[in-house]
N, C-alpha and C positions, 0 to 999 in steps of 0.2 A: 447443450454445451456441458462437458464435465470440467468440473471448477479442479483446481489444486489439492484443497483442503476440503475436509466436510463441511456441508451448509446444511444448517438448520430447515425446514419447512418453507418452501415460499423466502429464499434468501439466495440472490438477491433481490428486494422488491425488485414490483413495477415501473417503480421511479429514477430507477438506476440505468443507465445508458449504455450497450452494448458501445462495445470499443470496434470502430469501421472502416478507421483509417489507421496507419501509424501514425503514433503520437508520442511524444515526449510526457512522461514523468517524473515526479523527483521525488524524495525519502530521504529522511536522515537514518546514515551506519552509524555504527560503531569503530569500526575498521576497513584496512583500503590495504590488497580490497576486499568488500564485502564477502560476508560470508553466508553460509545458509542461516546461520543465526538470525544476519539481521533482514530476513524476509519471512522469520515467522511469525501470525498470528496474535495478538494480544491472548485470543484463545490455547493456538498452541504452547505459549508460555508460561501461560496458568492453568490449567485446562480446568480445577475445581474451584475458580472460582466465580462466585454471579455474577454477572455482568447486568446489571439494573439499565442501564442504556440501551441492553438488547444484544442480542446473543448474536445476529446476525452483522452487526457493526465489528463487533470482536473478532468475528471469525474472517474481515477482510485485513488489507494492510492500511495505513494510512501514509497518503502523498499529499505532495500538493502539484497542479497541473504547472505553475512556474517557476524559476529559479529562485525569483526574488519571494514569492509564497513562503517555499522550504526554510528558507534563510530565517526568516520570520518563526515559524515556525521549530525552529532550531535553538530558538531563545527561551522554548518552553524551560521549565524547572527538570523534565525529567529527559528533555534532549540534550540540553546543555553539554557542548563537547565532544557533540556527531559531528559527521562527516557527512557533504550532500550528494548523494547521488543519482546520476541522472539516467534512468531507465528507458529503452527502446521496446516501448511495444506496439508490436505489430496487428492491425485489423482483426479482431476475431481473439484479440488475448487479452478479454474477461470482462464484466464490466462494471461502473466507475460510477458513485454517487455522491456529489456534495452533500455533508453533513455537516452540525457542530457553525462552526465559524467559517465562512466564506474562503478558506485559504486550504481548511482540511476536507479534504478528500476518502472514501473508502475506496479499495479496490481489492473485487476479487476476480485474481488473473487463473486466465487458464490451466489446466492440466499439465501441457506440455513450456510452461513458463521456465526458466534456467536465469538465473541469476548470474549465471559466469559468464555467458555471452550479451548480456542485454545490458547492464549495469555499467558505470563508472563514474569513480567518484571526479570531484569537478571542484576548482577553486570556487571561495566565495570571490 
């Protein structure tokens, strides 16, 4: 599978779960609606700097798999004031590992991923 963005070596592991069905996602924006902005990379937005947690967590996005996850999630210090939005992706677009805290998710979606068609934002 070609991922979206560059991946490091062996990223993403083994422990990461190819996506098989459609499924629902959710991410905090910035704005609504979304823009390419808010689906890029912690990598892509810094690109020099280390990422001590691992270069391969950086280089995906973070979700959370439920509404109320995101929500949660949303309360961080540096979301504070996002927008949630909830993502359709489809069997085969990218795959998806719990890290960190049980509610935060990485994903690295597909090549063919589009943020204008899959995304919208959703009241709390």
């Amino acid at each position: 599978m070609e991922y979206r963005d560059w991946l490091p070596a062996e990223c993403p592991s083994e422990d990461a779960e190819e996506i098989t069905t459609a499924t629902e996602l959710y991410r905090v924006v910035r704005v609504s609606p979304p823009t390419a902005e808010d689906f890029k990379s912690h990598k892509a937005l810094r690109p020099l700097k280390k990422y001590e947690k691992g270069m391969c967590k950086a280089c995906g996005l973070s979700v959370a798999r439920t509404h109320s996850d995101c929500v949660l999630m949303s309360k961080l210090p540096t979301l504070v004031g996002g927008l949630i939005c909830r993502i359709r992706v489809n069997a085969g677009g990218g795959k998806i590992q719990q890290n960190g805290q049980p509610i935060h998710h990485t994903w690295w979606p597909h090549r063919g991923f589009d943020h204008t068609t899959t995304c919208t934002v959703v009241a709390e």
